[in-house]
C-alpha positions in Angstrom: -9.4 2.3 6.0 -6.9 -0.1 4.3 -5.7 -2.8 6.6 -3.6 -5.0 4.4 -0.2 -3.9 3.0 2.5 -4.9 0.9 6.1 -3.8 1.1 8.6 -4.6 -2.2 11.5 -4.3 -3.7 15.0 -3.1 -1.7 16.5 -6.2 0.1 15.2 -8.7 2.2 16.5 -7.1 5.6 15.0 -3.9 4.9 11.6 -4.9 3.5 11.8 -7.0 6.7 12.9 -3.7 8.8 10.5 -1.3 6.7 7.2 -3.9 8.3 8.5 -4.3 12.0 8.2 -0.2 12.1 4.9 -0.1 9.7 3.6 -2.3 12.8 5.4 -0.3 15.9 3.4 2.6 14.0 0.2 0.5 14.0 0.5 -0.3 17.6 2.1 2.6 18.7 5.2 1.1 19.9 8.3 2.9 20.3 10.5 0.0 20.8 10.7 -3.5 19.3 7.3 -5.7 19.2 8.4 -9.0 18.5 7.5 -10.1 21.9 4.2 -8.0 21.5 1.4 -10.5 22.1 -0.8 -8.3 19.8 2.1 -8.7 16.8 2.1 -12.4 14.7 4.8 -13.8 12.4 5.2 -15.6 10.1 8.4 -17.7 10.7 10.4 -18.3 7.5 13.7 -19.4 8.8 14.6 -22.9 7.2 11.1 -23.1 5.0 11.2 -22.6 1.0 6.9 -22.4 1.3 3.8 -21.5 3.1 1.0 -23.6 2.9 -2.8 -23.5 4.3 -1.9 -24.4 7.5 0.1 -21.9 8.1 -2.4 -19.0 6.8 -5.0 -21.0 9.1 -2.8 -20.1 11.9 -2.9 -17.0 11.1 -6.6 -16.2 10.4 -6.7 -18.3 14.6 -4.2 -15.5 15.8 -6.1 -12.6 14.1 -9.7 -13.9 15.4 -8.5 -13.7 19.1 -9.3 -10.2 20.5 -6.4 -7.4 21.5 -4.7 -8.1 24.7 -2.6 -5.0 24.6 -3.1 -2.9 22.1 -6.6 -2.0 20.6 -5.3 -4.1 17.2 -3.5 -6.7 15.8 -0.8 -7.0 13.5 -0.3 -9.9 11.7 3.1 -10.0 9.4 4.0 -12.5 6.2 7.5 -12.2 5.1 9.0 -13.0 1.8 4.9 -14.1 1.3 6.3 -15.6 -2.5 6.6 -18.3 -0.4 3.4 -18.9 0.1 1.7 -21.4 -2.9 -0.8 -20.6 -5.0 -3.5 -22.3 -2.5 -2.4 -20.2 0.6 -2.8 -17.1 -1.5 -6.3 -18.1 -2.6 -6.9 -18.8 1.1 -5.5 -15.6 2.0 -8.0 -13.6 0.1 -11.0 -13.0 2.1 -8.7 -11.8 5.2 -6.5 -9.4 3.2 -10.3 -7.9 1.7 -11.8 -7.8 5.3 -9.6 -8.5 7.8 -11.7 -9.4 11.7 -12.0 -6.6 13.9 -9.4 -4.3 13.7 -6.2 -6.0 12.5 -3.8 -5.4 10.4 -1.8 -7.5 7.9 1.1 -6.9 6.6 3.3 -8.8 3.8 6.9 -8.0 1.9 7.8 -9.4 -1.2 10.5 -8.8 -3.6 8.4 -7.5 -7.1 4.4 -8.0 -6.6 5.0 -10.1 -9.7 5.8 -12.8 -7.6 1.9 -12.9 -6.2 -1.0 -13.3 -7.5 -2.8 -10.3 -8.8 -5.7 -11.0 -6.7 -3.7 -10.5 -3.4 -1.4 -7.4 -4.8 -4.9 -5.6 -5.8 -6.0 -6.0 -1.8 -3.2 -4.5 -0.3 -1.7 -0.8 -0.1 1.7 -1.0 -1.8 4.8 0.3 -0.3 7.8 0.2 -2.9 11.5 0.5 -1.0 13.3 1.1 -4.6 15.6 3.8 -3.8 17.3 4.9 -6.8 13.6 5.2 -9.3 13.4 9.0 -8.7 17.2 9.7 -10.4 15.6 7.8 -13.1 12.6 10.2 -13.5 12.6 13.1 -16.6 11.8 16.1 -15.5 8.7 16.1 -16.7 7.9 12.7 -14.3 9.2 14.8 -11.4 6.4 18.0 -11.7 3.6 15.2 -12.0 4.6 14.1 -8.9 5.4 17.5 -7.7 2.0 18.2 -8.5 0.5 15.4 -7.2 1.7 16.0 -3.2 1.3 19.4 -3.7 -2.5 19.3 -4.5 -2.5 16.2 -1.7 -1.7 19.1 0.5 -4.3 21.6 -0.7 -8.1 21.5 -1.0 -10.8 20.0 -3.1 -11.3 23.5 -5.4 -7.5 23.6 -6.0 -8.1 19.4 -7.4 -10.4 19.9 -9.3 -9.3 23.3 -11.2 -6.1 21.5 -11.8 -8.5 18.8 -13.8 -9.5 21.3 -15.8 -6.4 23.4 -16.3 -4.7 19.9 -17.3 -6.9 18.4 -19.7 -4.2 16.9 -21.7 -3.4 14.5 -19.1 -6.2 13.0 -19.3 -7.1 12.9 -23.2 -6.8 9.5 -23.5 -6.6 6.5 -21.4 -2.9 5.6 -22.7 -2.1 9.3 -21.6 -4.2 9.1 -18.2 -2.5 5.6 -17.5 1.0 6.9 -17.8 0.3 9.8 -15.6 -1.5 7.2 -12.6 1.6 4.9 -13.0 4.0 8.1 -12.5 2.0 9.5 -9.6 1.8 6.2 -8.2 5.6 6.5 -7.3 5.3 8.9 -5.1 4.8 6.7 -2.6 7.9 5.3 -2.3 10.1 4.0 0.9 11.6 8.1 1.4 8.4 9.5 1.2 7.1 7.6 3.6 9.9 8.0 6.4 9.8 11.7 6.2 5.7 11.6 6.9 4.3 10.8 10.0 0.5 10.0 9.2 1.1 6.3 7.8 -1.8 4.9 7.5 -3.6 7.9 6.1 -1.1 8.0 3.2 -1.3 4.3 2.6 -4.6 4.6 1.9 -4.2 7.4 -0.1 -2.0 5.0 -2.4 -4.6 1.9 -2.1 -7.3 4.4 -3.3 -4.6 5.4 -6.6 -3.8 2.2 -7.1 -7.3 1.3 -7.4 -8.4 3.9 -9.7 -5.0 2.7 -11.9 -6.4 -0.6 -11.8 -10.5 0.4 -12.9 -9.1 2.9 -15.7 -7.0 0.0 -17.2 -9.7 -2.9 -17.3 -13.0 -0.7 -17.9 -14.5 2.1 -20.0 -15.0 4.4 -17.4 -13.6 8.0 -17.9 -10.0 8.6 -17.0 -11.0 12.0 -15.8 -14.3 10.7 -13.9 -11.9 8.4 -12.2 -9.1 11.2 -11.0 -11.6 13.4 -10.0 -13.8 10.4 -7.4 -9.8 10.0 -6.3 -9.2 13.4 -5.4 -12.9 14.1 -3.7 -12.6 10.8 -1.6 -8.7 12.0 -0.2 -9.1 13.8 2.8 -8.2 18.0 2.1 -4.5 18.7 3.3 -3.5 15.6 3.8 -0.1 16.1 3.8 -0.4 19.9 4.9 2.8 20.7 6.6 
């Protein structure tokens, strides 16, 4: 299971809005947790950066058992602000965070991070308006894409084979992961209920994205591990 997310783009307030209920949902809070003794911030008011310290902090507050809840949440926001040597020192927690905890960052664009800590967390994009900018043919990929999500491993893997276009190159196969990869966007996830599932659903994309970009491996190979490892129905209504 993914523990470690990232939430982007829209403005400040709502990236900041979009974590406080990605960790109410973690906790299983109905009302505000920024008392919650299992919840951490980051505080940001009046500071242009994050340093070690701070992420040392952090890592003290995550190491400390649940007192409340049975996990953590641990939140970074606007994490740009954190330099370079935070980020490195960051690492190791956002791959494997202790016990069960969860930590959450928001960031304008990823580009502001390094790669290594955008390739550790789930991403959670709040642009509103990229779907209008879709062609038609962008919108039956995804189309496709949630409605095999909500069907069964046969169904996956006939599509594979009835699609074989897609996939006939890795420029082609690239364009395709990069389009499906926007169906998880800010709307998408407000009108499902099972979080966490679908942000790992997105973690495992965006790491088949990432392999089929930097290796040799089979574009097809790649889509088909994705769809086998992604629970059946996921998203069956």
């Amino acid at each position: 299971m993914m523990h470690s997310f990232l939430i982007y783009g829209g403005t400040q307030d709502s990236r900041l809005d979009a974590a406080l209920n990605l960790a109410q949902n973690i906790l299983n809070r109905n009302s505000s947790i920024e008392s919650e003794p299992d919840f951490f911030k980051l505080e940001i008011e009046n500071k242009t950066s994050f340093g070690i310290e701070e992420i040392r902090q952090l890592q003290r507050e995550l190491n400390q058992k649940p007192f409340n809840s049975k996990a953590k949440v641990a939140l970074i926001p606007e994490s740009s602000r954190l330099t370079p040597e935070a980020q490195n020192a960051l690492l190791k927690t956002l791959e494997e965070p202790p016990g069960r905890s969860y930590i959450i960052l928001t960031a304008k664009d990823p580009s502001l991070l390094l790669p290594t800590v955008v390739s550790r967390c789930a991403p959670i994009s709040l642009a509103s308006s990229f779907y209008k900018e879709l062609t038609s043919q962008e919108k039956k990929l995804i189309n496709d894409l949630s409605q095999l999500l909500s069907q069964g491993y046969r169904k996956r893997l006939d599509y594979l084979e009835e699609n074989r276009e897609l996939f006939s190159d890795r420029e082609a196969a690239l364009v395709l992961l990069d389009t499906w990869l926007k169906l998880f966007s800010k709307d998408f996830f407000l009108k499902e209920s099972s979080h966490l599932n679908l942000l790992e659903t997105a973690w495992k994309l965006l790491k088949v994205r990432s392999t089929c970009a930097q290796t040799t491996a089979s574009p097809r190979n790649l889509v088909e591990i994705f769809f086998l490892g992604v629970p059946e129905n996921i998203l069956e209504k």
